[in-house]
FIGU-507580 format. One line per 2 residues: number of its first residue (from 1); their letters; for each residue y, x, z of N, C-alpha, C. Coordinates in nm, 4 decimals, padded with zeros to 6 digits. Last residue first. Example, Ala and Ser with C-alpha at 12.3 -4.5 7.8 and 13.67 -1.06 7.14 Angstrom:
# residues 2
2) sa) -00.2250:01.2850:00.7080:-00.1060:01.3670:00.7140:00.0030:01.2900:00.7870 ~ -00.5690:01.3190:00.7800:-00.4500:01.2300:00.7800:-00.3300:01.3200:00.7800
//
This chain:
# residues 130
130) xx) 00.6561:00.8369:-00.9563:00.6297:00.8245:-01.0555:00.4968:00.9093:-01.1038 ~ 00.6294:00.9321:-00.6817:00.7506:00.7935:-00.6969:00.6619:00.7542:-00.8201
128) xx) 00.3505:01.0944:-00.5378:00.4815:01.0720:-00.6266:00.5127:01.0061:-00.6329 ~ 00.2307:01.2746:-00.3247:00.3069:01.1324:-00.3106:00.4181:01.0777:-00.3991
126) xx) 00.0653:01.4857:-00.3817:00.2099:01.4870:-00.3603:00.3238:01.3781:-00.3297 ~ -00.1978:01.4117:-00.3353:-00.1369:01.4584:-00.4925:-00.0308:01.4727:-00.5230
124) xx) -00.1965:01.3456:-00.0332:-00.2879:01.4447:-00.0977:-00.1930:01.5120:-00.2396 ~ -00.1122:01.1113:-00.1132:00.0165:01.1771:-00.0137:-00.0766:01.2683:-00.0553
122) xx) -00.3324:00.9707:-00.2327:-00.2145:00.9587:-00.2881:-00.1279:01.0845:-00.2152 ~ -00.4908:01.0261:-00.0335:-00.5458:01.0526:-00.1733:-00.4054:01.0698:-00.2572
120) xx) -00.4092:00.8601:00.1385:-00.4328:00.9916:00.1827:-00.4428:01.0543:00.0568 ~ -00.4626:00.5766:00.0270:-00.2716:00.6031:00.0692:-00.2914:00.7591:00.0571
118) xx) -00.7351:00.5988:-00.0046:-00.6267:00.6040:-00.1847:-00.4597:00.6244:-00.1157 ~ -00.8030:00.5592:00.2806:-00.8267:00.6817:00.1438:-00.7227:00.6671:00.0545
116) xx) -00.6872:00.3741:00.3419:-00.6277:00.4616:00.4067:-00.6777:00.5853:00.2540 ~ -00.7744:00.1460:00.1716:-00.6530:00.1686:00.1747:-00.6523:00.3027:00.2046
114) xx) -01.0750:00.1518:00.3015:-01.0641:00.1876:00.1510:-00.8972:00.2225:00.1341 ~ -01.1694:00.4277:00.5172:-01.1467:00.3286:00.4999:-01.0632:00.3169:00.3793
112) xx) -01.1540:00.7054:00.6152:-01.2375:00.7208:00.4617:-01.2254:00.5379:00.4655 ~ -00.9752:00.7319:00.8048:-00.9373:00.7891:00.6841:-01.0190:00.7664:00.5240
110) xx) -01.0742:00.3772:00.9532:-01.0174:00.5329:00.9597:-00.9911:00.6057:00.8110 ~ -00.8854:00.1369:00.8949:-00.9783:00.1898:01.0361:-01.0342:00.3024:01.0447
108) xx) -00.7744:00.0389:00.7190:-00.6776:00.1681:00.7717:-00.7862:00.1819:00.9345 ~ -00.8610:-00.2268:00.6184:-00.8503:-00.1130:00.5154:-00.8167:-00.0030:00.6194
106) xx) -00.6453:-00.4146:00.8096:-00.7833:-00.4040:00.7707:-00.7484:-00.2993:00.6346 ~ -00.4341:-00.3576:01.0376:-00.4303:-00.3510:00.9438:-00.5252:-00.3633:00.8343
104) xx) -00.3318:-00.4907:01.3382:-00.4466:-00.3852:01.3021:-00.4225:-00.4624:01.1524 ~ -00.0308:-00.5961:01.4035:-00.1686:-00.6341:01.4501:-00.2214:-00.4992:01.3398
102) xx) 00.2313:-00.5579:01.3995:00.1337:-00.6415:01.3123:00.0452:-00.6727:01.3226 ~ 00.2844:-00.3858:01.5823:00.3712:-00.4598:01.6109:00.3011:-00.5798:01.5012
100) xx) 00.0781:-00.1084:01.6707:00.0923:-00.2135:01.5255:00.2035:-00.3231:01.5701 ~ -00.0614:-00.0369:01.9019:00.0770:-00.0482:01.8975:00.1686:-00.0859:01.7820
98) xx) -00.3362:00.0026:01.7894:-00.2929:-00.0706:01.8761:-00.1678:-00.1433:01.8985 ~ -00.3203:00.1049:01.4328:-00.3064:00.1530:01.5727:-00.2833:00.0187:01.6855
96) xx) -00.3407:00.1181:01.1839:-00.4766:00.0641:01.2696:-00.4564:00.1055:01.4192 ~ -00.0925:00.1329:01.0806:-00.1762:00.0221:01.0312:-00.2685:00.0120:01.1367
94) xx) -00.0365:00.4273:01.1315:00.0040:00.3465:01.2725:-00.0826:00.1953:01.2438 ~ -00.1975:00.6388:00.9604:-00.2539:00.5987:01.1406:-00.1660:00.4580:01.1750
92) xx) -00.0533:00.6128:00.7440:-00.1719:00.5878:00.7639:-00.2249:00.5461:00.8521 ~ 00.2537:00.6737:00.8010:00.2191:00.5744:00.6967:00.1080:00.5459:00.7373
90) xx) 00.1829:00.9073:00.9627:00.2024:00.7840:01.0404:00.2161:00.6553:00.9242 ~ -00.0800:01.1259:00.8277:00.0725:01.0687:00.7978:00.0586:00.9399:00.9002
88) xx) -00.3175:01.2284:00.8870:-00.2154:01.2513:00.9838:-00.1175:01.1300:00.9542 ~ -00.4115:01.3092:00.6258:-00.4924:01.1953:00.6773:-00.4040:01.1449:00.8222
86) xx) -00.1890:01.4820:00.5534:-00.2343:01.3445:00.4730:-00.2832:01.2816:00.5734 ~ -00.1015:01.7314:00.6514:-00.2279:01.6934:00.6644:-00.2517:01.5312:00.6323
84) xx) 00.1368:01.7879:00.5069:00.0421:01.9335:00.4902:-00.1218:01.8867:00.5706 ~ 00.2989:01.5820:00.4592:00.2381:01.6395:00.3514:00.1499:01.7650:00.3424
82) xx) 00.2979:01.2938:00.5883:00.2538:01.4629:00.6140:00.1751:01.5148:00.5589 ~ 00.5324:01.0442:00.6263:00.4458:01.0811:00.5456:00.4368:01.2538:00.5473
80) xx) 00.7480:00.9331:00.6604:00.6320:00.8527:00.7427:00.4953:00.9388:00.6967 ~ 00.9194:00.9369:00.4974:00.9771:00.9889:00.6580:00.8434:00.9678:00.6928
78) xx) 00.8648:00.7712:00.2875:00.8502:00.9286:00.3108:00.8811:01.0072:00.4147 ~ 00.9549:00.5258:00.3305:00.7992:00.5808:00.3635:00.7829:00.7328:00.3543
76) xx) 01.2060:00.6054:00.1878:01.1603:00.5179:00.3356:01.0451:00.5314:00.4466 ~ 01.1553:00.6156:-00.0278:01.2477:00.7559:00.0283:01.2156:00.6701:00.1929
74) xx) 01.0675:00.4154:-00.1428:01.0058:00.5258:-00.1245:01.0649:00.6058:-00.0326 ~ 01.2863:00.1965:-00.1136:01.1420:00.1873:00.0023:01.0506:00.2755:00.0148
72) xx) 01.4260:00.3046:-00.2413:01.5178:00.3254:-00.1292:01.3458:00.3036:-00.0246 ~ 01.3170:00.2747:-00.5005:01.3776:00.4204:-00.4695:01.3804:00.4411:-00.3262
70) xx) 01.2975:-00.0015:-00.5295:01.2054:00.0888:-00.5096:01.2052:00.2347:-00.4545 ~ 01.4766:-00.2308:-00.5380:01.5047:-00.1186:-00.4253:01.3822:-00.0242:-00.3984
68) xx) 01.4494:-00.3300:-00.7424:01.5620:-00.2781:-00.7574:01.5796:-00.1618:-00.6414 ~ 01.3110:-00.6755:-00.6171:01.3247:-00.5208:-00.7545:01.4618:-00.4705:-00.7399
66) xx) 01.2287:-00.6581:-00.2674:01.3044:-00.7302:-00.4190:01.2928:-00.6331:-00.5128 ~ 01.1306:-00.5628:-00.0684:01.0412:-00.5944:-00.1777:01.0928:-00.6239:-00.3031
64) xx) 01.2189:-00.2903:00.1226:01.2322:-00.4391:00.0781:01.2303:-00.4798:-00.0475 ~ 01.1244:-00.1464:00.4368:01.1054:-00.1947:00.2565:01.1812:-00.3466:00.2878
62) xx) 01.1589:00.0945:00.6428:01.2198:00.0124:00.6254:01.1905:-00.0406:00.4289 ~ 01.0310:00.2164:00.9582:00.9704:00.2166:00.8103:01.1184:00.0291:00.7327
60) xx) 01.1354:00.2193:01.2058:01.2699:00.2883:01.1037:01.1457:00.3089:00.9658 ~ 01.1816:-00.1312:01.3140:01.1490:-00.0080:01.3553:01.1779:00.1016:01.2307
58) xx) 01.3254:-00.3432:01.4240:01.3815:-00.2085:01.4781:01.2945:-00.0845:01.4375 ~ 01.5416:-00.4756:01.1011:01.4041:-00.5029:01.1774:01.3816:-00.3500:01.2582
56) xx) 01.6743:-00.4924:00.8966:01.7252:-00.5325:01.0549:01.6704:-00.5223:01.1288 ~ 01.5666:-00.4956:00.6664:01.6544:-00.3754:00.6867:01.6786:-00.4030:00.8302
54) xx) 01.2147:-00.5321:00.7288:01.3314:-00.5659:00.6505:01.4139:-00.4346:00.7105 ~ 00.9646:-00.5226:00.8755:00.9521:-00.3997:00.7781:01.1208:-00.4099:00.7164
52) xx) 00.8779:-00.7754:00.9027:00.8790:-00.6976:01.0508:00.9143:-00.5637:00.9753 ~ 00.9211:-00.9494:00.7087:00.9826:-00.9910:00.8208:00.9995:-00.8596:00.9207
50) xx) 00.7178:-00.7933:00.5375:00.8747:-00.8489:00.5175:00.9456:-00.8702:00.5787 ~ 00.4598:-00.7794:00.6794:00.5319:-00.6895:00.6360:00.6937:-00.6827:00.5733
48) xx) 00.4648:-01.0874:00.6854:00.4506:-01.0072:00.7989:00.5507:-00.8847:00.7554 ~ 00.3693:-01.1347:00.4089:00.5357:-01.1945:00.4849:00.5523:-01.0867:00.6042
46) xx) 00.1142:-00.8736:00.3570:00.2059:-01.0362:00.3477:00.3457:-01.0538:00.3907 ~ -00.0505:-00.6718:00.3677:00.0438:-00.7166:00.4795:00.1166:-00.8026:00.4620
44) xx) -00.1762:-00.6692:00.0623:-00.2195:-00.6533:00.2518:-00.1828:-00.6971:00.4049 ~ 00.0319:-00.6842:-00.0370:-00.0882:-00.7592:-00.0719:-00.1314:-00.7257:00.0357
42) xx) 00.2401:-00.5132:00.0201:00.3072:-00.6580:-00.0345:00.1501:-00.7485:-00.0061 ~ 00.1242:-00.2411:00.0420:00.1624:-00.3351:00.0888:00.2132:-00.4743:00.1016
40) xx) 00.0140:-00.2757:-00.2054:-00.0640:-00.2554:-00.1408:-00.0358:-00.3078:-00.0022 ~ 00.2532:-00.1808:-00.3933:00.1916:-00.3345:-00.4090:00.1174:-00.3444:-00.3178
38) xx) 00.3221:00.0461:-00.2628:00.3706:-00.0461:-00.2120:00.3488:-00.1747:-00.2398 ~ 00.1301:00.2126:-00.4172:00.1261:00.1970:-00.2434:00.2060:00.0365:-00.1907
36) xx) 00.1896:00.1436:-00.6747:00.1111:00.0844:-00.5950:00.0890:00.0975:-00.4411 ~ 00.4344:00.2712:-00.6580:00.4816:00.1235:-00.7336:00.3318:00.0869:-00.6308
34) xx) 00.3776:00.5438:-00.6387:00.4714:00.4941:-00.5047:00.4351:00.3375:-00.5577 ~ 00.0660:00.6130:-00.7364:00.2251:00.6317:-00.7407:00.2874:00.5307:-00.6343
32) xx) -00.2417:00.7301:-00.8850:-00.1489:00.6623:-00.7482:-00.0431:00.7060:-00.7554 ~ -00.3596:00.7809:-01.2099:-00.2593:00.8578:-01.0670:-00.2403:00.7566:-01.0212
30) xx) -00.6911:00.6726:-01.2435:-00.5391:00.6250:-01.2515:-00.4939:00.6986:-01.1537 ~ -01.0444:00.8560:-01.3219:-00.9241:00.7524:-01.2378:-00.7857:00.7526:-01.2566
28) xx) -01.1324:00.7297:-01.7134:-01.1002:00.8232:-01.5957:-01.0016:00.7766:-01.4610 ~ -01.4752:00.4949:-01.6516:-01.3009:00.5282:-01.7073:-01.2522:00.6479:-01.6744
26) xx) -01.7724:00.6043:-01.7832:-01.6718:00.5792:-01.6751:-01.5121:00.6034:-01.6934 ~ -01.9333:00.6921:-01.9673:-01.8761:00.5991:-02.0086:-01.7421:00.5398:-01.9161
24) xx) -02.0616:01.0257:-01.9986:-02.0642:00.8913:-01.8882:-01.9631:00.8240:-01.9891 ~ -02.0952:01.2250:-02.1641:-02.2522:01.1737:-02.1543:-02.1984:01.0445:-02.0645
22) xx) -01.9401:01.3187:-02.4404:-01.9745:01.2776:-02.3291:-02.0904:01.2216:-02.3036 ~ -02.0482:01.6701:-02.5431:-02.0283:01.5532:-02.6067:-02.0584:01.4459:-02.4909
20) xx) -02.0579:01.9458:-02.4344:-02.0284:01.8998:-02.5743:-02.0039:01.7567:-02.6818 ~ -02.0824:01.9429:-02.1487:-01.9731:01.8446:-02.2063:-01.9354:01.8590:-02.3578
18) xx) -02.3490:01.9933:-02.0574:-02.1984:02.0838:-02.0339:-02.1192:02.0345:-02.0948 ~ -02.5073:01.7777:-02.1682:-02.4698:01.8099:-02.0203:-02.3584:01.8714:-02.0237
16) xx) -02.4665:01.8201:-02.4208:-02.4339:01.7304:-02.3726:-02.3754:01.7592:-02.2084 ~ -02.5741:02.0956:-02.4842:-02.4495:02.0812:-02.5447:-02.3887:01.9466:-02.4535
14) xx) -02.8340:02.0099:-02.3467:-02.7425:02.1046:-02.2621:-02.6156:02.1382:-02.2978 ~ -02.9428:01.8687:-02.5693:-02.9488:01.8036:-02.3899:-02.8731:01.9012:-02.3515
12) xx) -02.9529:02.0385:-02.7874:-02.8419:01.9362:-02.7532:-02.8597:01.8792:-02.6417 ~ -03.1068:02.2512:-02.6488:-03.0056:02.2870:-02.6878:-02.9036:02.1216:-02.6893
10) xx) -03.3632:02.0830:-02.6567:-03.3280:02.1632:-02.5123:-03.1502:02.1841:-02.5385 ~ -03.4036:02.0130:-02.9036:-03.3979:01.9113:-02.8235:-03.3430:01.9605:-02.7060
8) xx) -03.4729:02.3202:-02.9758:-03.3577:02.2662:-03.0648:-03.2714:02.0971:-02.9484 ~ -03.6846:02.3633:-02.8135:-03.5894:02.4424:-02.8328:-03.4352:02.3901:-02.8688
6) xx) -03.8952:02.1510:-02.9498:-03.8335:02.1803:-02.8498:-03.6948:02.2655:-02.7700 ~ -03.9015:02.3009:-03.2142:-03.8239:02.1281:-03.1775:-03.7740:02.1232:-03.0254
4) xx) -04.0267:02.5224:-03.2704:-03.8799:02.5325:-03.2700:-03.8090:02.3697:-03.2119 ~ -04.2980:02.4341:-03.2947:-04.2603:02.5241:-03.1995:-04.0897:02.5725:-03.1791
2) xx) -04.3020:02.3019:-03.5647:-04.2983:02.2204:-03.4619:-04.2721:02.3367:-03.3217 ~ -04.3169:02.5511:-03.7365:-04.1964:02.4720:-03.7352:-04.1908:02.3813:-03.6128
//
């Protein structure tokens, strides 16, 4: 009988492993959606991003933060956004570009930087609104 324990101990360590029953406790991760890219901006880029991002302002990423115009600040950023190489999108590169009219963007110093990932990650999963 003791020559079967092992066996039996082998079997639920490997029901486990292969996912008969969880073995991590880790949350699962949250879809990225348009609502947080753009809290991301609001929190990253401050007033700045308000002032230099409004409807008057020359350059053609255009948000504006009030409620109500979520639709219009997605469809906004989506001009900005390449959906066949993500890490490409000018949403991503221009934050850490020289020519930033903001200055350099912290998070966006390159693709595996923490913003730029989850923006790439996001435009990656199709860049949904919702």
């Amino acid at each position: 009988m003791k020559q079967g324990y092992p066996l039996k101990a082998s079997l639920i360590l490997a029901a486990g492993v292969l996912g008969g029953c969880p073995m991590s406790t880790d949350p699962e991760p949250t879809e990225v959606v348009w609502k947080d890219i753009q809290a991301d901006m609001v929190v990253h880029c401050g007033a700045a991003m308000v002032m230099c991002h409004s409807a008057t302002a020359a350059n053609s990423l255009k948000i504006n933060t009030a409620p109500g115009n979520e639709m219009a600040n997605y469809q906004s950023a989506k001009a900005h956004i390449n959906l066949s190489a993500p890490e490409m999108s000018r949403l991503v590169t221009y934050p850490n570009n020289a020519m930033h009219g903001g200055g350099k963007i912290t998070g966006f110093e390159s693709p595996t930087a923490p913003l730029a990932k989850k923006w790439i990650d996001w435009i990656r999963a199709g860049a949904k609104f919702q």
